[in-house]
N, C-alpha and C positions, 0 to 999 in steps of 0.2 A: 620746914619743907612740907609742900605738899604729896603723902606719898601712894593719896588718891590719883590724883592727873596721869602722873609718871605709869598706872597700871591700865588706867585706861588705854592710854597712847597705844602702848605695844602689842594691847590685844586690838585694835583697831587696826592697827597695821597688819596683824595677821590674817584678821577677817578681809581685809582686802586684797591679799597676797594671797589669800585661799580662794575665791571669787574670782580672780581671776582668767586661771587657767580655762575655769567650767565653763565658761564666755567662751572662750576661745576655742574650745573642742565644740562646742555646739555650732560656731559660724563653719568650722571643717569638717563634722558631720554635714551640715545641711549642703555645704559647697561637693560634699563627694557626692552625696543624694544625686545633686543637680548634675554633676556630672556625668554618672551613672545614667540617670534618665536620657541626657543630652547624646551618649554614645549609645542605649540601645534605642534609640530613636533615629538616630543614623544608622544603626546597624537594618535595622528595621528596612528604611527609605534603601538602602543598597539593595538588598535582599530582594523587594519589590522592583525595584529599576533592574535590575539582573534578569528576576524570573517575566519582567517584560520584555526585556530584550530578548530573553530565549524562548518565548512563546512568537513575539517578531520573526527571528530568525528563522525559528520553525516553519514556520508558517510562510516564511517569503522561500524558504528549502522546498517545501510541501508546493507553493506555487511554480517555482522554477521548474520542479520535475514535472507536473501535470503540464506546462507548458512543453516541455521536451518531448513528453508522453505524445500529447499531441500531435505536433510538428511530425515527429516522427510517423507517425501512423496517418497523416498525411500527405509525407514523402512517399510512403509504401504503396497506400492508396494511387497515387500516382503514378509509379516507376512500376509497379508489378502488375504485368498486363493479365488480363481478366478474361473471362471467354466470351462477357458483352462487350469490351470496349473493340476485339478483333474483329465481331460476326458485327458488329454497329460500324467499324471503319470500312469493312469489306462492302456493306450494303450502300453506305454513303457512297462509295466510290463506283456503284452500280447504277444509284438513281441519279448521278451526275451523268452517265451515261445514258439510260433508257428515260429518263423522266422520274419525277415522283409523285405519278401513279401507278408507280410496278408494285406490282404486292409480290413481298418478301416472308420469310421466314425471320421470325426477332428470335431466335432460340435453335441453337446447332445442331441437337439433339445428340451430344456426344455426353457419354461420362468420363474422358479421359481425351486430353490431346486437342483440348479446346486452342492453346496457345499456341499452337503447331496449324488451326485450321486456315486451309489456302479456295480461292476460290476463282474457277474462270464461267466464263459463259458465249453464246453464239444467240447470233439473231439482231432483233432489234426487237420497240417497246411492245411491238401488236404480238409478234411470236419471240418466243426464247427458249434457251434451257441454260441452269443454273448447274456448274457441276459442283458437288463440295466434297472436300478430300482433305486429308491429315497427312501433313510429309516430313522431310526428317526437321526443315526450320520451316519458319513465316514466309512465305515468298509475297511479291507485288502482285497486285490486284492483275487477273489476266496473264500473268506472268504464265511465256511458253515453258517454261520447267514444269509447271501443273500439269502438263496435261500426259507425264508418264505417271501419274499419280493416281492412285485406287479409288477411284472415286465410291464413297460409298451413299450419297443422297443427290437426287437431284430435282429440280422444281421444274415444272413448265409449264408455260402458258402458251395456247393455240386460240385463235381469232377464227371461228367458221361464218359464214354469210349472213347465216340466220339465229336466232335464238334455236328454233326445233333441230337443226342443223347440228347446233354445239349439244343441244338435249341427248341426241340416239349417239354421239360419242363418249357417252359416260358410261354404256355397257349397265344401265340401270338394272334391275329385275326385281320386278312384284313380289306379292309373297301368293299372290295367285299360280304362280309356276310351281310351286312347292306343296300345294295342296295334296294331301293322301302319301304322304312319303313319313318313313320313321323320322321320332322326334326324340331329342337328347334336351335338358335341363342345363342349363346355363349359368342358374343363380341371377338375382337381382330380377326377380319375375320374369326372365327372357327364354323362350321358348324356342329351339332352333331345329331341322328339319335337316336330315341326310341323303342324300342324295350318294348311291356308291355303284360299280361300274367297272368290267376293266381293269381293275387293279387298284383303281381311282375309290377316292371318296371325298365329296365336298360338304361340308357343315354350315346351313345360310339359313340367314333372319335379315330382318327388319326393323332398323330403329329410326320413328318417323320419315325423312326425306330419303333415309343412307339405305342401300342396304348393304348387307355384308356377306363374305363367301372366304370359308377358310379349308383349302385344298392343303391333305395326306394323301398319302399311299393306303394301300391296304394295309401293308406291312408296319404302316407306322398311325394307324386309326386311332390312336391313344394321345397322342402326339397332336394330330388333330383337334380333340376336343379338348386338353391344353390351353393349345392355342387356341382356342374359341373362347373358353372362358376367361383368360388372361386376356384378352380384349374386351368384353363385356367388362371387365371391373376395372380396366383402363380409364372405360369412357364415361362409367360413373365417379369420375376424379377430372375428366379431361374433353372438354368442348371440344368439338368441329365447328369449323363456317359452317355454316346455314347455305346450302343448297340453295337456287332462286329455285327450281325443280327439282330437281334431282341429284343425288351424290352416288357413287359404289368403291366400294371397299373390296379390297381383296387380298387377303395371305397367305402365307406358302408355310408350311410347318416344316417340310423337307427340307426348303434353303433359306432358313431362320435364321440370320446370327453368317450367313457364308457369302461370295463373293456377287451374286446374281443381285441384280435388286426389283426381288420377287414381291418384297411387300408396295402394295399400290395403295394410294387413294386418288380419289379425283371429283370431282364435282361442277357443276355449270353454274357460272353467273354469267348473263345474260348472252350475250355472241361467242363467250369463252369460254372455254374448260382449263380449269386447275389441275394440275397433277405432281403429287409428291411420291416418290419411289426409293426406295432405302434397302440396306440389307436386313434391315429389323425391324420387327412391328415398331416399338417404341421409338426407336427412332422417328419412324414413319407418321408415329401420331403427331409428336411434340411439335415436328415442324411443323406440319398441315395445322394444328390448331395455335403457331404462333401468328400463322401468314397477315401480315398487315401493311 
């Protein structure tokens, strides 16, 4: 017997039965590998498709409210009336009446109770007068309830024959009348000239076509030149029409701010005179320099 072969055999058999596990762990290593890689690679691609959806969603949320944002604020714009869209429906509904060549005031001159402002008027397009007043609601254009109402500005325009005619109703005055009288300091290089009397005292200058006059009392001379300089630094913030000749100004420091409507301006273009009158100077500017 051969009892080389017989030894061979069985260690070959071993060697092979040992061989082959190691095969076999290696194809399930490498299959787990694969695995491994193939679920964090899908983990991965979720994670991405997620944080795009929720950068999507974001962002169509972020849209949705800026659109809302919007809308809304111009619902409000809309529905919440304004103190142009009242004094702009009020005008409208004037120059349907006189024509639209009435010059109007674009600007109420109110700081409170714009929404409230009501307006009537008399005349026709050559002569008028515009009353404007603040009541407890909005009434209609011309509406007779307006007229127990306080008026506190009104506009008016007068048609004289002549140009020189409409001229000497503007109450102009030189500054040649004022020559050799005390002078008060103004600020804004303006020069003013007093004039006092009576118990009276008027404070007047000239600023190119205008000129200007602001009547106190004796007892209130301080109050006077107040209001003189709070004018001058008015009007260097605040235009006037342009005179075709002439304009004059005049204000009351006594009844400032109270029921009379002491503060005047007025001025000629051509056959007409402009006149705005108010219980306050400011008032009394704003309108006259919106008239258009």
């Amino acid at each position: 017997m051969n009892y080389r072969n017989l030894l061979v055999l069985p260690l070959a058999v071993l060697l092979v039965g040992c061989s082959s596990p190691t095969h076999q762990d290696s194809k399930t290593s490498q299959t787990t590998t694969s695995a491994k890689a193939t679920v964090s690679s899908t983990q991965k691609k979720t994670k991405a498709t997620r944080s795009t959806s929720s950068r999507t969603q974001t962002a169509t949320t972020r849209s949705s409210k800026t659109a809302r944002e919007r809308a809304s604020a111009a619902n409000k714009s809309v529905t919440q009336p304004t103190a142009t869209t009242r004094l702009a429906a009020l005008n409208q509904q004037l120059t349907k009446t006189l024509g639209k060549q009435v010059l109007v005031p674009q600007v109420d001159g109110l700081t409170s109770g714009s929404s409230k402002l009501n307006m009537r008027y008399s005349g026709d397009a050559a002569n008028y007068t515009i009353h404007y007043s603040v009541g407890q609601q909005a009434q209609p254009f011309n509406a007779a309830a307006v007229v127990d109402e306080t008026t506190y500005a009104t506009v008016t325009k007068t048609t004289y024959a002549t140009t020189n005619a409409a001229a000497k109703q503007v109450g102009y005055r030189d500054n040649k009348s004022t020559a050799g009288l005390p002078t008060v300091d103004l600020g804004h290089q303006i020069t003013a000239h007093i004039d006092a009397g009576a118990g009276q005292r008027y404070i007047m200058w000239n600023e190119g076509r205008w000129s200007l006059t602001v009547h106190a009392n004796m007892m209130h001379e301080d109050a006077g030149v107040a209001l003189a300089k709070q004018a001058v630094a008015t009007f260097e913030q605040v235009y006037l029409p342009a005179p075709q000749s002439v304009g004059a100004i005049t204000f009351d420091a006594i009844s400032s701010g109270s029921g009379p409507l002491d503060q005047v301006i007025q001025w000629q273009a051509g056959k007409v005179v402009y006149q705005v009158k108010a219980q306050e100077m400011a008032t009394a500017i704003k309108m006259a320099a919106s008239m258009q």
